[in-house]
Each structure stands twice: as structure tokens, then as C-alpha cells.
C-alpha positions as CSV (number, residue, x, y, z in Angstrom):
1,X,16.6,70.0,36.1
2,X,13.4,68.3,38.0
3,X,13.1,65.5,35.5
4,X,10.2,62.6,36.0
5,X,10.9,59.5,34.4
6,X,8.1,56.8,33.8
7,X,8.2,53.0,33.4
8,X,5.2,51.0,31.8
9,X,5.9,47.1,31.3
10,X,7.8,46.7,28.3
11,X,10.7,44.7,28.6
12,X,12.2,45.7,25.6
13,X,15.1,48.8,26.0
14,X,13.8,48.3,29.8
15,X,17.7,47.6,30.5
16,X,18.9,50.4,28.4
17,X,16.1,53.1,29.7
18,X,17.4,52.3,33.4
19,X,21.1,52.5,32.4
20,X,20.2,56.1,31.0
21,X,18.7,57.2,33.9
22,X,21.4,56.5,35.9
23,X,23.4,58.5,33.9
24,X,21.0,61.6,34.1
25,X,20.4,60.7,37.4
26,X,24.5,60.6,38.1
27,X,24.4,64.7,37.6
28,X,24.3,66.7,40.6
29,X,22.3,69.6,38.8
30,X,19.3,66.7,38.1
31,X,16.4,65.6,40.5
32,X,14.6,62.5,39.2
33,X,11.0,61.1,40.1
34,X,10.5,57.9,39.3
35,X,7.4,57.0,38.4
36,X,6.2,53.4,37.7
37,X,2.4,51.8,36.6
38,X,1.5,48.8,38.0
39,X,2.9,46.9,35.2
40,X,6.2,48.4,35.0
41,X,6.9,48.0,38.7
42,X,6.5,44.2,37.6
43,X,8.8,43.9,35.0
44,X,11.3,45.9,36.7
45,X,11.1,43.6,39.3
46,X,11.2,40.5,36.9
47,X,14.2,41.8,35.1
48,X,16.3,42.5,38.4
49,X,16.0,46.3,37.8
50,X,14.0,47.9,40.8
51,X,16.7,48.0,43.2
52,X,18.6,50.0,40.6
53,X,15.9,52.1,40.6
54,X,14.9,52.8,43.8
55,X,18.3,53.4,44.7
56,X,18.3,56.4,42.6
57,X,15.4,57.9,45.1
58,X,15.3,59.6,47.9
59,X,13.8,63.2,48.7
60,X,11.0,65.6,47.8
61,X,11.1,65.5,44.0
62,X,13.3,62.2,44.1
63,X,10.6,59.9,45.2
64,X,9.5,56.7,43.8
65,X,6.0,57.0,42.7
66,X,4.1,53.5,42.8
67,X,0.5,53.0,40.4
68,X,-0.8,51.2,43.9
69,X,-0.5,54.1,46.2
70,X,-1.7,56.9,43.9
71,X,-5.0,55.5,43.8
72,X,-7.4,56.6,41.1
73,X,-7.2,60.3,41.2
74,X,-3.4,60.5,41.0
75,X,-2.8,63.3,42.8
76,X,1.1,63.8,41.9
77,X,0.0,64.7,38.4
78,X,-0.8,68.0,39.7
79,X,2.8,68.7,39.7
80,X,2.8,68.4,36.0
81,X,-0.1,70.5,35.4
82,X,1.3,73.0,37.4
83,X,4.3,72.8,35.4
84,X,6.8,71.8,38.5
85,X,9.1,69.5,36.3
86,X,11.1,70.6,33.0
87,X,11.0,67.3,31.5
88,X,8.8,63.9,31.3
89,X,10.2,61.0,29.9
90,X,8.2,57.9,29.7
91,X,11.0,54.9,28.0
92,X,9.6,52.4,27.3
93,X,6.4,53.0,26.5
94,X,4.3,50.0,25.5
95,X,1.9,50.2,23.0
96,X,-1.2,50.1,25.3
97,X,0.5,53.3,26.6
98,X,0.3,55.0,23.1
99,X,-2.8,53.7,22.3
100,X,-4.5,55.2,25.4
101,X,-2.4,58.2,24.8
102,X,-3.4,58.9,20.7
103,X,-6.9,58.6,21.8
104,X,-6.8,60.9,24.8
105,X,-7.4,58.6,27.3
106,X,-5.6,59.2,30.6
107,X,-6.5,56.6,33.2
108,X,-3.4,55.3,34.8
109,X,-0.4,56.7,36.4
110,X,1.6,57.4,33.6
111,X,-1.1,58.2,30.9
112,X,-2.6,60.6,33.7
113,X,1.4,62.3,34.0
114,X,1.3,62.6,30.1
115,X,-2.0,64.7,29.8
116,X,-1.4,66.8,32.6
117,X,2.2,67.3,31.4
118,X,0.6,68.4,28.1
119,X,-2.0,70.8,30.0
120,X,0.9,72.4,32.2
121,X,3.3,72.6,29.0
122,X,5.4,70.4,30.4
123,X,8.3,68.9,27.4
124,X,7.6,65.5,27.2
125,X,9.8,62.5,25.4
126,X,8.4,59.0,24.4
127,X,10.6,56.0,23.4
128,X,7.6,53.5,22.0
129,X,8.5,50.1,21.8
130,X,6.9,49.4,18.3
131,X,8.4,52.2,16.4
132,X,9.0,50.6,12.9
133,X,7.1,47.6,11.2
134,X,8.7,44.1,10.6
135,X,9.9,41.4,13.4
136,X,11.9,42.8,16.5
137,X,14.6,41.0,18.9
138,X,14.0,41.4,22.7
139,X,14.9,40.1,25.9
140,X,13.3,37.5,28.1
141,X,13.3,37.6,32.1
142,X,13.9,34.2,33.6
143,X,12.5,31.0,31.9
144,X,12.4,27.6,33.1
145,X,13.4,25.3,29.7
146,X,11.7,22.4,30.1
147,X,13.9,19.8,27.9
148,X,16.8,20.8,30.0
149,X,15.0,19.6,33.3
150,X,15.7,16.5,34.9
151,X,12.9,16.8,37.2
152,X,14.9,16.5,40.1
153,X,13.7,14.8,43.3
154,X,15.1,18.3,45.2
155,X,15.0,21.2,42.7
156,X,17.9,23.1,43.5
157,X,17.1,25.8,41.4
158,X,13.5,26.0,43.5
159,X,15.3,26.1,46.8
160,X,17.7,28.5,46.0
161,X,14.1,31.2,44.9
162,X,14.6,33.9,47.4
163,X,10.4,34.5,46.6
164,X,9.7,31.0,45.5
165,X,8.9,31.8,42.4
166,X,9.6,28.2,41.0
167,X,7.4,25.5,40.8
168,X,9.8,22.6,39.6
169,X,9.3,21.0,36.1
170,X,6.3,23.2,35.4
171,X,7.2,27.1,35.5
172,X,8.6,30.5,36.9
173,X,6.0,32.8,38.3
174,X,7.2,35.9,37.2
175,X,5.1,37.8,39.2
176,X,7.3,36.1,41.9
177,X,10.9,36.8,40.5
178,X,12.9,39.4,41.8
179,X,15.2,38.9,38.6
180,X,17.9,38.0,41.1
181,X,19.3,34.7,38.8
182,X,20.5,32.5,42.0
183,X,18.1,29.7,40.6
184,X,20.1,30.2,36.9
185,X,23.2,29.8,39.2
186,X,22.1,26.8,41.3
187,X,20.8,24.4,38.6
188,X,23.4,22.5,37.6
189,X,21.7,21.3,34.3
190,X,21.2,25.3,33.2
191,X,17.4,24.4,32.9
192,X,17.0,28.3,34.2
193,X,17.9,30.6,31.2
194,X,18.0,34.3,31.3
195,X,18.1,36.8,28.8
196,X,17.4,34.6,25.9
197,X,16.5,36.8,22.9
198,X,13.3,35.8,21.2
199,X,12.1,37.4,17.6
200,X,8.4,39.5,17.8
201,X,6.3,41.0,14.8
202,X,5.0,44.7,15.1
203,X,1.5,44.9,14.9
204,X,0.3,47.4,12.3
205,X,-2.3,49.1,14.0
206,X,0.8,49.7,17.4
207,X,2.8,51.4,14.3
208,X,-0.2,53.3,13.1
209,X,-0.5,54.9,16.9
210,X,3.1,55.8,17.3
211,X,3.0,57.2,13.8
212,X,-0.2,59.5,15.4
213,X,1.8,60.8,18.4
214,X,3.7,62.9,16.5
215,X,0.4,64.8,16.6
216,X,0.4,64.8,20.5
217,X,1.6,68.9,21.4
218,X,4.7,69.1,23.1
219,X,5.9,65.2,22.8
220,X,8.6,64.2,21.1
221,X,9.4,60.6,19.9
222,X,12.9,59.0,20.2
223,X,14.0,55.5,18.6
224,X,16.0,55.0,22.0
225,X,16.9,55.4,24.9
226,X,20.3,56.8,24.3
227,X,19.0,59.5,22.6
228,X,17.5,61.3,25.3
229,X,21.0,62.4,26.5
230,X,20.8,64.1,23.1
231,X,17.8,66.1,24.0
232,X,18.5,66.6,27.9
């Protein structure tokens, strides 16, 4: 199957959606194009994740597809319109993604591969973030906690940052991180946390838009990631 799969910038299932493409990706019969907007290339990058990704590209219809080089026409969305892939999945999609999507606006890389998908009856799957109302658990990137800091005269966790993302006693610029965890490693007062789980309420009106994408032809919603292989 020529399957595209998109990234927006949710962290949320982020860790899960790459883990099931790698196991789509891990079939000799699939070809995967990645595609990522501006925002999910960050967070992939935050989270540690783009290697993993890229390394899954490679070839015509096994590219990685980057927001910055499409510029604003977006000319690989022609392949969906002309109905060259089987499948688009988009997991996670945040809910600026759906909103744009509900009210037919297509003008970024990945809400631009939705409508053309729909116009070249291409299937297309969605994993929203904000799928059910009520307070959700998700994952942080790097943090620097500032009551474990000792404001060291040598930051050891700053001079370990591969990017120098770390400005000591004051904060991680995540735009920075590569997600690569040598400063949680090198700090030896564990001032530098990753993955720490923190609790976030669904806005109504984000429900209210996944609830209207069940009207979008040809998508289908799934609670997870997992469940794609369900639907492959």
C-alpha cells in the first residue's frame, strides 16, 4: 500500500503514533510518506522522535515531506488529488488541525493533504487528540525543575546540550532540544525531568469539532493509535 502519514504538534499519543508507523512501515508490501507541518517537525524533534522517523524514509513515495520546503501552494497534495496513495493517516491531530478541517479550511501542509485526499477519494484516518470531554494525562518533553536546581557555577546539564538548548537556572528552549536527554543524564541533582505526566481539561468547543468530523466524507475517526492496524 502507498500510505502517507502526517504529524501536526500534539505531543499527546505522539510516541504511540511513531511506534505504529514503524510497525506499518516494518511491512515490505507498505511505502510510507511522511509528512510533517511546521509544528509537528518541532515536537518530534522535542520528544527525540525525528530520527525515528526519518529513518523510515528513503525513495520516491518514501520521502520526508517538510511544511518549510512545500511553500504555500503545496504541490505534493497533488498526489492525493490524483488519488496516488490508498491511505492518509494524520495521528495526532491537534485540535487547530480539526478545527481548520470542520470548517473547510485547508492552508497548511497537512490540512491541504486532507482536502485534496477528500477531492481524489483518497480513505483518510484521524486520531484527534481531544476526543472525549473531562481532564486528560499527557506527556511532557524536557523540563528544567526549578526547586531541584542548585544553580551551579558550571551547569553540567547546560554543557552536556548537544544544541544548547539550556540556559541554566531559567529554562529549556524547546525549540532547541533534540529530545536527546544527555542533560537529564548529566545533572546530578535530576533538575532535568523528562516525561513527567501532567493532567489537561478538554475544551468543549475542540469536542464539539471532533464530534463534527464524522461529517467530513471519506474520514474516519479512531480513539488511538493502535487502532489503525485494525483498519490497515
Amino acid at each position: 500500500m502507498k500510505i502517507a502519514w502526517a504529524f501536526t504538534g500534539a505531543g499527546h499519543m505522539l510516541l504511540e503514533s511513531v511506534e505504529t508507523l514503524e510497525k506499518i512501515a516494518s511491512e515490505e508490501k507498505n511505502q510510507i510518506t511522511v509528512l510533517l507541518s511546521g509544528a509537528g517537525e518541532e515536537v518530534l524533534k522535542m520528544y527525540g522522535l525525528f530520527d525515528r522517523i526519518k529513518s523510515l524514509t528513503g525513495g520516491y513515495y518514501q520521502e520526508m515531506i517538510l511544511e518549510k520546503d512545500q511553500m504555500w501552494s503545496y504541490p505534493i497534495s497533488g498526489r492525493f488529488s490524483l488519488g496516488r496513495y490508498d491511505l492518509l493517516i494524520v495521528s495526532p491531530t491537534t485540535s487547530n488541525t480539526i478545527a481548520k478541517l470542520v470548517h473547510g479550511i485547508a492552508d497548511n501542509l497537512v490540512t491541504n493533504a486532507v482536502a485534496q485526499a477528500g477531492k481524489g477519494k483518497v480513505r483518510t484516518i484521524l486520531v484527534p487528540v481531544d476526543l472525549e470531554s473531562g481532564d486528560l494525562d499527557t506527556v511532557l518533553p524536557s523540563k528544567l525543575e526549578l526547586e531541584l536546581c542548585q544553580n551551579c557555577d558550571t551547569c553540567e546539564a547546560a554543557a552536556a546540550c548537544p544544541p544548547d538548548a539550556i540556559t541554566p537556572s531559567v529554562e529549556i528552549d524547546l525549540l532547541k532540544c533534540e529530545g536527546c536527554a544527555a542533560c537529564q543524564l548529566a545533572c546530578p541533582y535530576g533538575a532535568v525531568s523528562g516525561g513527567s505526566i501532567i493532567t489537561i481539561h478538554m475544551r468543549k468547543i475542540d469536542i464539539e469539532n471532533t464530534d463534527k468530523l464524522q461529517r467530513l466524507e471519506g474520514v474516519e475517526v479512531l480513539p488511538h493509535p493502535l487502532k489503525i492496524l485494525e483498519h490497515i
